[in-house]
C-alpha atoms as one frame of an Amber mdcrd trajectory, in Angstrom:
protein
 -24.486  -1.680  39.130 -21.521  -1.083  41.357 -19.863   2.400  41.212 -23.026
   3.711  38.996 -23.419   6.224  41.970 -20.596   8.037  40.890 -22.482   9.082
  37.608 -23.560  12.489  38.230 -26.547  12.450  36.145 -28.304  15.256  33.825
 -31.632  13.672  32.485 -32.324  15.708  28.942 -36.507  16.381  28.084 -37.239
  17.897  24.750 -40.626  18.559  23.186 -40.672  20.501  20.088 -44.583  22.106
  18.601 -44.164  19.310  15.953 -43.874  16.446  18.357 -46.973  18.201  20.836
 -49.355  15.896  19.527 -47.811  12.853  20.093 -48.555  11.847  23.949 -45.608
   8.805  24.144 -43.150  12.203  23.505 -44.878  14.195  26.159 -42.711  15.897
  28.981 -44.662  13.885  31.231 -44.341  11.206  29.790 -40.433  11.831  29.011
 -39.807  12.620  32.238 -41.326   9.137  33.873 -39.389   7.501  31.862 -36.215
   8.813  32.837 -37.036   8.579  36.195 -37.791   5.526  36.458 -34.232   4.218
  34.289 -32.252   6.511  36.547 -34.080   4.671  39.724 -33.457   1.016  38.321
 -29.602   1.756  38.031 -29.303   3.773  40.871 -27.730   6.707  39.263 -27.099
   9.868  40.960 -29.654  12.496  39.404 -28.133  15.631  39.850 -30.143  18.123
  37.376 -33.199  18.078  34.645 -33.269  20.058  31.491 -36.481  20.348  29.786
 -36.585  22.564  26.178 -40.557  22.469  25.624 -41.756  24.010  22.589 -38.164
  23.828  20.677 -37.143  22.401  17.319 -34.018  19.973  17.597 -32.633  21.200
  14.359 -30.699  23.280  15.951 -28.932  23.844  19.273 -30.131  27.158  20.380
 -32.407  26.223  23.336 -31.647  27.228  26.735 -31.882  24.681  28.896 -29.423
  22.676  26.855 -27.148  25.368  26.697 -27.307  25.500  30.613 -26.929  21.874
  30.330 -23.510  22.257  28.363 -22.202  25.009  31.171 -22.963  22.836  33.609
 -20.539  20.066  32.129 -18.024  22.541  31.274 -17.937  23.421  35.128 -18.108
  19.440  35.970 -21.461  19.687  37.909 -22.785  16.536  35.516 -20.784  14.160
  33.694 -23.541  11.823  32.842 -26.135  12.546  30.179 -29.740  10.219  29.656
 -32.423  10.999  27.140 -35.615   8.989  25.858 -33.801   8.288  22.315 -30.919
  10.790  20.493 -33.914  12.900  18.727 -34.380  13.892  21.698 -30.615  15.710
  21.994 -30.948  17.050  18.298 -32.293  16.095  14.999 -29.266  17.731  13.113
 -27.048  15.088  12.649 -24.279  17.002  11.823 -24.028  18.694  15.383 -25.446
  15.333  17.013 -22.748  13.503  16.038 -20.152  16.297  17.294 -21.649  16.013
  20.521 -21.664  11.990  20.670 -18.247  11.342  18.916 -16.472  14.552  20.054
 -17.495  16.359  22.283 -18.849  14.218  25.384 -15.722  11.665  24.652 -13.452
  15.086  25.538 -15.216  16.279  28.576 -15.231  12.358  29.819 -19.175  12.074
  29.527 -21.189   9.852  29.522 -24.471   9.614  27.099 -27.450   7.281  27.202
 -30.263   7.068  24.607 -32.770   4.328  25.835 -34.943   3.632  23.269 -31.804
   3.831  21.096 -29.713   1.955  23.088 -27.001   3.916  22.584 -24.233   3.567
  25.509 -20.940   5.722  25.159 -19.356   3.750  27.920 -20.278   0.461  26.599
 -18.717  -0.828  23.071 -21.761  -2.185  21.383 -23.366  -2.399  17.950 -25.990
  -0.079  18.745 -23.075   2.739  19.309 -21.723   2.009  15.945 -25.078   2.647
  14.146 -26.005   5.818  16.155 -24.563   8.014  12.870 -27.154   6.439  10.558
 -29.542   6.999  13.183 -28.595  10.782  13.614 -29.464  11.057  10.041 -32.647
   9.603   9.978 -33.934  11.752  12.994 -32.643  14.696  10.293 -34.410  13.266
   7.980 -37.291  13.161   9.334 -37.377  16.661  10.481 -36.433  17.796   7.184
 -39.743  15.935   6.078 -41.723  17.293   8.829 -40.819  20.610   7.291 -41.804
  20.323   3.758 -44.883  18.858   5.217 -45.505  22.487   7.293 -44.497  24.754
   4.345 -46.282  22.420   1.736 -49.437  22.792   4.117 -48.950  26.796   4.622
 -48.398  27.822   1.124 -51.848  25.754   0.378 -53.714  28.010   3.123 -51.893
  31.259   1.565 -53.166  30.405  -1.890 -56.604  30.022  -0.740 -56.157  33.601
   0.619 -55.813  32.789   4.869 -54.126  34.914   6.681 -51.502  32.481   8.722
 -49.051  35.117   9.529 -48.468  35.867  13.553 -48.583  39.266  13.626 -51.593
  41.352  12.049 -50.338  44.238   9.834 -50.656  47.872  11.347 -54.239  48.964
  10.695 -55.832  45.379  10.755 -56.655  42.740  13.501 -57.383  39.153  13.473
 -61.475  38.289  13.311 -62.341  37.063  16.667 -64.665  34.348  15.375 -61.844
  33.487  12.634 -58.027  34.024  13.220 -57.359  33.487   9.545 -59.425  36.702
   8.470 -58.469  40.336   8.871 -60.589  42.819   9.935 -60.068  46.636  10.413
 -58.669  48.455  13.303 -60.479  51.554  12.967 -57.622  52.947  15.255 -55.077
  51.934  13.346 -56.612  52.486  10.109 -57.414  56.215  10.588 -53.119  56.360
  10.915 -52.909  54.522   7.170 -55.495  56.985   5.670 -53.867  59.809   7.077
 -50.282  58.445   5.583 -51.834  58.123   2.797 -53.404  61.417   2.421 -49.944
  63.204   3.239 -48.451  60.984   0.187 -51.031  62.319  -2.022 -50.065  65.507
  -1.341 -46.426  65.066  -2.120 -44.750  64.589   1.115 -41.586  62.450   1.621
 -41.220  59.742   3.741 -39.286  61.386   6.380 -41.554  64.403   6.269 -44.571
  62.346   7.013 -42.603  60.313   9.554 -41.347  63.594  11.729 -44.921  64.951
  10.771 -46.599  61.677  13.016 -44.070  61.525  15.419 -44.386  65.437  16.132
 -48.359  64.810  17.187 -48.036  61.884  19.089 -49.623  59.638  16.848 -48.569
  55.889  18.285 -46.289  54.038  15.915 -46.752  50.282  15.352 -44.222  49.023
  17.310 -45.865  51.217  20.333 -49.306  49.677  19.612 -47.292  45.996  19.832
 -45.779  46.768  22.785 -42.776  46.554  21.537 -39.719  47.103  24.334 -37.378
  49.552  23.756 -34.005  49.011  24.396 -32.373  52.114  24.401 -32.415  54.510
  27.266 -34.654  57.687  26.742 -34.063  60.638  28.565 -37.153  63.026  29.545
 -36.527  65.692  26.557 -37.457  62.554  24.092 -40.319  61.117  22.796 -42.419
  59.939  25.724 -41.562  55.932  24.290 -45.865  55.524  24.566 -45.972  56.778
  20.837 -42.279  56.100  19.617 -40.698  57.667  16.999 -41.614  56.896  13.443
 -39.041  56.135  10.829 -38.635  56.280   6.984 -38.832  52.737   6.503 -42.039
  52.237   8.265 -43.731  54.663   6.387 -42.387  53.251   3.010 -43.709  49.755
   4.587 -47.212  51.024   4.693 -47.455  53.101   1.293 -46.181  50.096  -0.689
 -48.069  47.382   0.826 -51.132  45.942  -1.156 -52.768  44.423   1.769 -54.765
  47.829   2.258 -56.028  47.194  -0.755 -57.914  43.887   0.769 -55.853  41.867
  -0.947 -53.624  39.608   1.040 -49.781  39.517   0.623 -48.170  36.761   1.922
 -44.422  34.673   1.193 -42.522  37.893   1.143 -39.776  35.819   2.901 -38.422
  32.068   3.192 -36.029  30.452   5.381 -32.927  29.540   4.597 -33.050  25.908
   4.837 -34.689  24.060   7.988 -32.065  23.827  10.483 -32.356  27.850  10.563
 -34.087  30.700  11.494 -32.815  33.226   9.099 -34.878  34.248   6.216 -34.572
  36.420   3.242 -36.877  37.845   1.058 -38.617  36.354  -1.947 -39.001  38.289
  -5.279 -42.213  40.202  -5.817 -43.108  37.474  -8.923 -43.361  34.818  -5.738
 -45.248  36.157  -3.236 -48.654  34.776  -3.051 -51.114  37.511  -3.547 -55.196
  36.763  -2.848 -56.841  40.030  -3.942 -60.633  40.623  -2.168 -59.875  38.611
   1.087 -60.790  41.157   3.260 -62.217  44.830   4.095 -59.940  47.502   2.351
 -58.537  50.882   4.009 -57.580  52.011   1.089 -59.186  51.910  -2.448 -57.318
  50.437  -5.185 -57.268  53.421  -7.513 -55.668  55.585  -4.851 -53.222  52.746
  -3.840 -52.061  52.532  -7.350 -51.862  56.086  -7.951 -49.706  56.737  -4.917
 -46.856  53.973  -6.512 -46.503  56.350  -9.020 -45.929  59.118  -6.859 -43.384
  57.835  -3.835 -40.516  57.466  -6.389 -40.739  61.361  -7.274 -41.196  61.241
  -3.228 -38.322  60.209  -1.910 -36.179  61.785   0.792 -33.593  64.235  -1.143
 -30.738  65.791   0.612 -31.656  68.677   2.821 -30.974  72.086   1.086 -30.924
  75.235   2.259 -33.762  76.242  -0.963 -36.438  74.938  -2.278 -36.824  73.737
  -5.617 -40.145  72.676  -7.215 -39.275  70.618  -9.958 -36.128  68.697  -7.714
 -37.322  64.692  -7.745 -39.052  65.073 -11.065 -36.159  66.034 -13.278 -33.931
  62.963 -14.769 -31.300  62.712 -17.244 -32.816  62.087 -21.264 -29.711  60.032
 -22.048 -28.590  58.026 -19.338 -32.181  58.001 -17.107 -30.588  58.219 -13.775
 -31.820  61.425 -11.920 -30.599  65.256 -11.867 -29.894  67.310  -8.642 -30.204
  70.660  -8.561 -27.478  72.822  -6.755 -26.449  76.321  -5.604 -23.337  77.838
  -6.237 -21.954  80.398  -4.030 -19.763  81.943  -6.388 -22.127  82.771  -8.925
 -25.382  83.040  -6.553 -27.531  81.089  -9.118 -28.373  77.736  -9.001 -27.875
  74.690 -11.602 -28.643  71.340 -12.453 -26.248  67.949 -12.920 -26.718  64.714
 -13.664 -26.126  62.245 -10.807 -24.696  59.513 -12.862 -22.039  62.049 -14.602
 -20.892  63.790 -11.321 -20.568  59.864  -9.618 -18.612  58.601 -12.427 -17.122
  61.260 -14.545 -13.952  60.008 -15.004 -15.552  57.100 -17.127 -17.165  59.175
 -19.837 -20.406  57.461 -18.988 -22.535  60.748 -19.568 -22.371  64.186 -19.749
 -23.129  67.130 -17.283 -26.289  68.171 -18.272 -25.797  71.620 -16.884 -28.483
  74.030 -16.863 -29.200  77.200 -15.343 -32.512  76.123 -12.949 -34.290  79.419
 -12.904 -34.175  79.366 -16.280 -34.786  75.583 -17.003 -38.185  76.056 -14.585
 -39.541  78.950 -16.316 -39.327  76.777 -19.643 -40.801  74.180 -18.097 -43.700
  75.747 -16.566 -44.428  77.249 -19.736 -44.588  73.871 -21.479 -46.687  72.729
 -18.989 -49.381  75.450 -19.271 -49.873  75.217 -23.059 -50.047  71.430 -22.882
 -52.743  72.285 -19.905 -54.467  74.781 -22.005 -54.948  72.082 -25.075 -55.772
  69.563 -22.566 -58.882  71.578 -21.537 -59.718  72.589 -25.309 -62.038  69.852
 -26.119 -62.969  70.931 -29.833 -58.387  71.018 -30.456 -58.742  67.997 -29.004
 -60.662  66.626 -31.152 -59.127  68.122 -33.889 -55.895  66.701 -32.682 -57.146
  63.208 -32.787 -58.498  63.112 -36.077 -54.780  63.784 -37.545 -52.821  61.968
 -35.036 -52.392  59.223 -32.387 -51.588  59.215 -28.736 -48.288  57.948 -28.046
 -48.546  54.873 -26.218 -47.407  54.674 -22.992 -45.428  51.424 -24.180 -43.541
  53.302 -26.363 -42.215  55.535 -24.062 -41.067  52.403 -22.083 -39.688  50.821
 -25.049 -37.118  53.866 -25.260 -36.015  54.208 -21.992 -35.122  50.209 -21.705
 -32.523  50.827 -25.315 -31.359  53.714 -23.168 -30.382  51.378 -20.077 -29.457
  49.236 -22.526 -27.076  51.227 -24.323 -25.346  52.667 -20.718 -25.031  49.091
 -19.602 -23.556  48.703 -23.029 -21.185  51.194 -22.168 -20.311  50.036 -18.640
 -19.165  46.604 -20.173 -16.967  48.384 -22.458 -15.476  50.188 -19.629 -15.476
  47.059 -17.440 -13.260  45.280 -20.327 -10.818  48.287 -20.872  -9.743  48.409
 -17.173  -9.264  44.957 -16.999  -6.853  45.013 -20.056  -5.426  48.686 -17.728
  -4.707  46.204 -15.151  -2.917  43.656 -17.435  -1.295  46.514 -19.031   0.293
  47.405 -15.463  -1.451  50.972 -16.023  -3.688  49.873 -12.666  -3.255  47.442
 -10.126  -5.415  44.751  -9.079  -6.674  46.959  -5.852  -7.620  49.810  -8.709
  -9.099  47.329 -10.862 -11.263  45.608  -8.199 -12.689  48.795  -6.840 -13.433
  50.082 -10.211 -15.253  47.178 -11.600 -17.002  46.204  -8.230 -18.408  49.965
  -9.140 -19.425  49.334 -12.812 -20.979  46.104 -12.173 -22.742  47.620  -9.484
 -24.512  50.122 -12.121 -24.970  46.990 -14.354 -27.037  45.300 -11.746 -28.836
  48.487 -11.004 -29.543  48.910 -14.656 -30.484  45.463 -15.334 -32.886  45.550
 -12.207 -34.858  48.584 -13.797 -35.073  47.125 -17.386 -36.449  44.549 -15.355
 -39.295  46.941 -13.376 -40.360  48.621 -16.626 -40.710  45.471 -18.701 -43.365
  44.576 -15.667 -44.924  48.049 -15.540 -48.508  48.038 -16.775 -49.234  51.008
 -19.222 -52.478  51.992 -16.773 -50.491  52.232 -13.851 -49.393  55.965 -14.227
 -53.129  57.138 -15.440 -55.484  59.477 -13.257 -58.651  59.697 -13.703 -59.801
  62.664 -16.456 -61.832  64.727 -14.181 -59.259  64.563 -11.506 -56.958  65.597
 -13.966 -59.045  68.410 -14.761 -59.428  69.747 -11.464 -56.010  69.999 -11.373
 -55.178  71.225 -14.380 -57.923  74.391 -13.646 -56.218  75.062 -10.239 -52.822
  74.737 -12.025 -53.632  77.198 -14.508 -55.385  79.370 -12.028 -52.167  80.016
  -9.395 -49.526  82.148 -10.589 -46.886  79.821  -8.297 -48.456  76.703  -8.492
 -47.388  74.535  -5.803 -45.212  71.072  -5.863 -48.442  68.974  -4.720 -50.316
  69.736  -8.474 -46.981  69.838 -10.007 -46.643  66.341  -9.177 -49.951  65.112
 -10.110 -49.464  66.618 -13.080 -46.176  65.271 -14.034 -44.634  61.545 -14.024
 -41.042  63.078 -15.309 -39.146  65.711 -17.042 -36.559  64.344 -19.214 -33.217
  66.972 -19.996 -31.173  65.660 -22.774 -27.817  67.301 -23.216 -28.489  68.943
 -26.192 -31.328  70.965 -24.286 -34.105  69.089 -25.535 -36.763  68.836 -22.699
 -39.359  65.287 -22.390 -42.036  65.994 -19.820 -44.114  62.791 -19.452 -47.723
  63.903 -17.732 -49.570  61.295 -15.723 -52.312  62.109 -18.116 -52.164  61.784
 -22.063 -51.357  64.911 -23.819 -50.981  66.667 -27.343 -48.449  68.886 -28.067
């Protein structure tokens, strides 16, 4: 063809994991094929992009992003692939590219199997839309097909993630089993241990990261892109965080159970997930070795939320993360005042949101309030240990059920959220009033339905809690009730194995919920 040499031609070669097995969509055979067309016309090949191993639902793949740079600077203005799947599968940003963008920048595009011309007016350009959406279609298909065929291997309990979860490695003679990394494994027990003792998150985490104990991104070989001078962390180990060690304590897959569908993808075309609720993940318990036994997994849960990383204070408290508020059941800080050298307690929800009468302060002097409470807690330990008032006790009475004790704090959410609404509605009639403006308003109630969601969420989490989940075993309890009652000062680690929650009610009144049933 005369005056094809002035073509300066960029042959396209994609190859995507879901078109490997298909040997007519090779890159061998791609690339012969475009060869051989470029040959017969006597085109002037300048450049060859090949993407092997990408999707073409999307346009993130770098050789045809250096293809695009290369037309924007005018080295090609000629583009030839096997068929348009080959350019993209999203049909949206194909047909940009064909009926936008390559018209602007004067380029050419071929599809042979298509035979889709630019610089020709024929019927095969006019159908190249439907076309576009059929090569969509089909990947959309091809990825129900994948998902379809993973969640089926999940449910039958195979492990089909990538990456192995810290303290486990894939079974050399099966890559869909776990099996323990002693290494790693020793790390989880040792988390775990410091949990049982009562230890925060970020205490454990500066507690590994002090002894040079590696960190799982260190054992992936994970590359650090900050810059570390020589006074930091030698970057062998890394530096553990909060999250990570929240990540480990809460995952069941120590267990030997195996967790998988935490996340999903958006839609196809992307690569962003987010994450599935806990009533969808598909859980497979006994697949594998454990690390951890169940009974200590599940008694840790009820320990990390009275575990939590608190505010550094200058004094230490030993009831601070157990105490919460009897009437609204959001938590109670304790503080120091300087003026009065003494120390008190406050409810959290009252001192965030005072100005809405939502609760009260729930001020107590803590010295005080701890004395009280120990004292409670020693006579309930005392009767605990007296088997023949025991049994006296149950002949006359009943245990309260743990059930019950959930019933009443969901009316109590209930009753705040109640509130909220109430308060939601009055500012909004404020705002019509002209007593706040819409800025006011929108801040406020962006607040209040904030605590509504939060609310709502944990009405959810104790309508799911099972009423075993926050018993010990009896002659666990007993050993620590005898050490309790043996130390003068007992420490925070028995305290919290001994209690779930201490309730303080405005009025004075004092709930303390044991992890073990108790008569008073």
């Amino acid at each position: 063809m005369v005056g094809n040499n002035s073509f300066k031609v960029g042959i396209y070669i994609r190859l995507s994991r879901d078109d490997g097995n298909l040997e007519s969509d090779s890159i061998v055979s791609q690339r012969s094929l475009l060869n051989q067309y470029v040959k017969e016309n006597n085109y002037n090949l300048i450049e060859e992009y090949v993407d092997d191993g990408f999707t073409g639902t999307n346009f993130e793949r770098p050789s045809f992003k250096r293809m695009i740079k290369d037309i924007e600077f005018g080295r090609i203005n000629m583009i030839i692939t096997k068929d348009m799947s080959r350019l993209g599968r999203d049909y949206i940003g194909t047909g940009e590219l064909i009926e936008k963008y390559f018209p602007n920048k004067n380029v050419r595009y071929i599809a042979i199997n298509d035979g889709i011309d630019t610089f020709i007016d024929n019927t095969n350009n006019d159908i190249a839309p439907f076309k576009a959406i059929m090569n969509d279609m089909y990947a959309k298909d091809i990825s129900k097909k994948v998902k379809t065929s993973l969640h089926s291997r999940m449910k039958e309990g195979l492990y089909v993630s990538g990456r192995c979860p810290f303290g486990y490695m894939k079974d050399p003679n099966n890559k869909n089993h776990l099996v323990i990394n002693k290494e790693q494994a020793e790390i989880v027990r040792l988390i775990f241990d410091l949990a049982l003792k009562g230890k925060t998150y970020h205490y454990i985490a500066q507690y590994l990261t002090a002894r040079k104990i590696k960190t799982p991104a260190s054992y992936y070989n994970y590359v650090w892109n900050t810059k570390c001078s020589t006074e930091c962390i030698s970057q062998e180990y890394g530096v553990w965080v909060d999250t990570t060690i929240k990540s480990i304590l809460t995952n069941q897959i120590y267990v030997g159970d195996t967790v998988q569908g935490k996340t999903k993808k958006i839609n196809y075309k992307l690569k962003k997930t987010v994450k599935n609720k806990p009533n969808d993940f598909i859980i497979v318990e006994n697949t594998h070795e454990e690390i951890i036994d169940r009974e200590t997994f599940n008694y840790v849960q009820t320990l990390l939320p009275k575990n939590v990383k608190r505010p550094e204070k200058k004094r230490f408290y030993l009831l601070d993360g157990l105490l919460y508020c009897g009437d609204c059941k959001h938590r109670i800080t304790v503080r120091y005042q300087n003026k009065t050298g003494r120390s008190y307690t406050t409810c959290d929800y009252y001192r965030t949101y005072s100005k809405y009468h939502v609760c009260t302060t729930h001020t107590n002097n803590y010295d005080v309030l701890e004395r009280v409470i120990l004292d409670n807690i020693k006579e309930v330990c005392k009767n605990y240990l007296d088997k023949n008032q025991i049994t006296d006790y149950i002949g006359n009475m009943e245990f309260e059920d743990n059930t019950l004790k959930i019933k009443k704090q969901i009316e109590s959410l209930e009753i705040t959220n109640n509130k909220l609404t109430e308060n939601l509605d009055k500012n909004y009639m404020n705002m019509l009033k002209g007593i706040i403006d819409e800025e006011q308003y929108l801040r406020i109630s962006e607040n209040l339905k904030q605590e509504i969601a939060n609310n709502k969420s944990s009405i959810d989490n104790l309508k799911n809690e099972s009423s075993e989940s926050n018993k010990i075993d009896e002659k666990q309890i007993e050993k620590y009730i005898n050490e309790f009652l043996s130390l003068e000062n007992p420490t925070r680690e028995l305290i919290i194995n001994l209690v779930e929650k201490i309730y303080i009610y405005q009025d004075k009144t004092i709930d303390i919920i044991f992890t073990f049933k108790n008569v008073t």
